[in-house]
C-alpha positions, 0 to 999 in steps of 0.5 A: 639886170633890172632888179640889180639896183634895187637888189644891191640897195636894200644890201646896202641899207640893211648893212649900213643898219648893222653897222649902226648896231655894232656902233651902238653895241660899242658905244655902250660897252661900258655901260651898267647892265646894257644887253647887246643887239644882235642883227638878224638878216632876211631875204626878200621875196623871190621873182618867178621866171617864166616857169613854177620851178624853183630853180627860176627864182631870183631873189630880190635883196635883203629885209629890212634887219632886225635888232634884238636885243639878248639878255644873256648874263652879263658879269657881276663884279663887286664894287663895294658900293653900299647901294649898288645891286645886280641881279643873277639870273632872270628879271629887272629891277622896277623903276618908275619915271616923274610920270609914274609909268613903270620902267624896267632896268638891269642897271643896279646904280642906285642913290638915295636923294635929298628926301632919301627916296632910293632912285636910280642914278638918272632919276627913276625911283625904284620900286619894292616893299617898305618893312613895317617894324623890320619886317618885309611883306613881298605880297602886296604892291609895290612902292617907293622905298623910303629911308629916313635919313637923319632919323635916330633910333631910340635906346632900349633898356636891357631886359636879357644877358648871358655869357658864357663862363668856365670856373676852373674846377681846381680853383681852391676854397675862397678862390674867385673869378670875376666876368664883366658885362656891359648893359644899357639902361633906359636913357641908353646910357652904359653900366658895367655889371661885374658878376663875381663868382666865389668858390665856397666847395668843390663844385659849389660857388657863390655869384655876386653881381655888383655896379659902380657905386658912382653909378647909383643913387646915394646911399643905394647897395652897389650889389644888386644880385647873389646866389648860389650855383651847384654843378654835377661831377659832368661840370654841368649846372644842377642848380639852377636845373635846365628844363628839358626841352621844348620847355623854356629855360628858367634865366635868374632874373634881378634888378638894378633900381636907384641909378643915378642918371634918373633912368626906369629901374633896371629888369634883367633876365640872366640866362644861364642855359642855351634854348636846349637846356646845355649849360652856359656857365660850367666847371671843367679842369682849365682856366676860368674864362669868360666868352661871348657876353651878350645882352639885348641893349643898346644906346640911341643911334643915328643912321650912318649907312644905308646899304642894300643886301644880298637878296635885295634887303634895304638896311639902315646901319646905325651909329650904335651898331644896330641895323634895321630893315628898312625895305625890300627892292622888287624883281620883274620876271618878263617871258618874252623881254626881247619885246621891250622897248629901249626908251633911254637911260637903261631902262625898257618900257613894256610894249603891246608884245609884252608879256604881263610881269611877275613882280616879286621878291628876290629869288621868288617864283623864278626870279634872279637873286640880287648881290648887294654891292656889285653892278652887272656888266654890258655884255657888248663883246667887243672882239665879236662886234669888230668881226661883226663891223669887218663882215658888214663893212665887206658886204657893204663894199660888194653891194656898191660894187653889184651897183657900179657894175649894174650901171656900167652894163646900163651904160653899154645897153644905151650905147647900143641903140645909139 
């Protein structure tokens, strides 16, 4: 009996712990990206009784508990914030505070600040690689990801153009069909170039590719381009001839010179075959009708959208419809994050325990995948942690219970000396 007081105790510590466990697993049931503590009981040492036997020991209470936290997979919804992110599977995203120490966080609520550094939503920066000419180098170290907001995107010329046209191979001698194609000068201000195709005989046509005369300088030729195409009896072209492949295809290149608004002469290769040598203007027995017109242009942008991509990419979206990668955000990969440190705002701080982490790209040496526009959810579950509350709250009830029963035996063991 002389043990019962501080065997109930420890009871009663060790239960009022879990129940401060639960309290804080609930507490966060809503928050982004929180791991669930589980509590983990263990007994004490045993008191020997007079002989070496086991079956002489009484234990003598409860440990001190232990929390630990369990990095399940929580849910990913998808919110359709451009700059939230969650990851899929094993790792963190890397964050670092205002004293440069690296913290880790599954909380993928991400913003950009005044200076459009991408920070988490309590202040931490967050850690990847910043894209030198869209391109991502996911070796070297890490950094702050940067987006240069407000900045522009200058225009670029159209060096390239294609479309895909079929000339009606029933169309009668003299017979047209016209395809218009819009193209970017220098300045980044829009031409539209109409390529009119003429039959002169079966399987033989003439193309003439012409500009808004208000487009052009005075005086200059508003037809910048004519030739002739041939096709075989496949409604393949012959002329101009495909290279077979792996050879680069011949485009028809012409020019564009003396435009009105003072921009460089325009240069432009007309590709009139796909990288595999097929056709992309042919001659069948159905309507003529152009298709996917493409060109390689575009007029000056502004930023008007940051976004993070599935795989952690960071692209600026631009006014003019152009997209640029900008960065890419970092995946921590820990062999043992249950020895993580919880130091607030959903971030972890590696401990003395901690193994080294394997820093990478999304997906890379083991590493989650990220979703771009979705957050992962707490994996408190509330129904487990009620079961969890009813249970500690019972054992807690029959230690006090062993405590007043202890007290009331002392009680009567005094009363008898009296």
């Amino acid at each position: 009996m002389g043990t019962a007081f501080s065997t109930a105790l420890s009871a009663l510590n060790a239960d009022s712990t879990a129940i401060d466990v639960v309290g804080n697993n609930l507490a966060n049931l809503n928050t982004t990206g929180f791991k669930a503590s589980t509590v983990e009981f263990s007994d004490l040492m045993a008191e020997q009784l007079g002989t070496a036997s086991g079956e002489s020991q009484v234990g003598l209470g409860v440990g001190q508990v232990a929390a630990v936290q369990n990095f399940s997979q929580g849910s990913i919804t998808n919110t359709g914030a451009a700059l939230d992110a969650a990851i899929q599977g094993n790792g963190f995203f890397v964050v670092t505070d205002s004293n440069n120490n690296q913290l880790y966080t599954r909380d993928g609520s991400f913003q950009l600040n005044s200076d459009g550094v991408l920070q988490t939503v309590t202040g931490q920066d967050v850690q990847g690689w910043m894209a030198t000419n869209g391109v991502v180098n996911a070796n070297g170290p890490t950094t702050n990801i940067s987006v240069p907001v407000g900045s522009s995107i200058q225009p670029q010329a159209t060096a390239n153009m294609s479309m895909g046209i079929n000339l009606n191979s029933a169309t009668a001698v003299n017979g047209t069909f016209s395809a218009p194609i819009q193209v970017y000068d220098s300045l980044g201000q829009a031409h539209t170039l109409t390529v009119t195709f003429t039959e002169t005989a079966p399987e033989n046509w003439n193309y003439a590719i012409t500009i808004p005369s208000t487009d052009l300088a005075a005086g200059a030729n508003n037809q910048v381009a004519n030739g002739t195409l041939t096709f075989g009896s496949n409604g393949q072209l012959t002329n101009p001839a495909a290279v077979a492949p792996p050879g680069p295809q011949v485009p028809i290149n012409f020019a564009v010179p003396g435009l009105a608004d003072g921009a460089d002469d325009l240069n432009i290769n007309w590709n009139v075959f796909d990288s595999n040598g097929n056709s992309l203007i042919t001659q069948y027995a159905q309507a003529s009708a152009e298709s996917n017109p493409t060109q390689d242009g575009f007029a000056a942008g502004q930023i008007s959208q940051v976004s993070i991509q599935n795989g952690g990419l960071v692209v600026a979206s631009y006014t003019n419809g152009q997209q640029v990668t900008v960065g890419q955000l970092a995946v921590a990969s820990i062999a043992n994050p249950t020895s993580l440190a919880d130091v607030g705002d959903n971030n972890l701080q590696a401990t003395a325990a901690t193994a080294q982490a394997a820093i990478g790209a999304s997906g890379a040496g083991g590493n989650g995948t990220i979703q771009g526009e979705s957050l992962e959810a707490s994996t408190t579950d509330m129904a487990a942690e009620f079961t969890n509350l009813l249970s500690y709250e019972r054992s807690y009830q029959a230690a006090s219970r062993v405590i007043t029963t202890a007290d009331t035996l002392a009680q009567e063991t005094v009363n008898l000396i009296h």
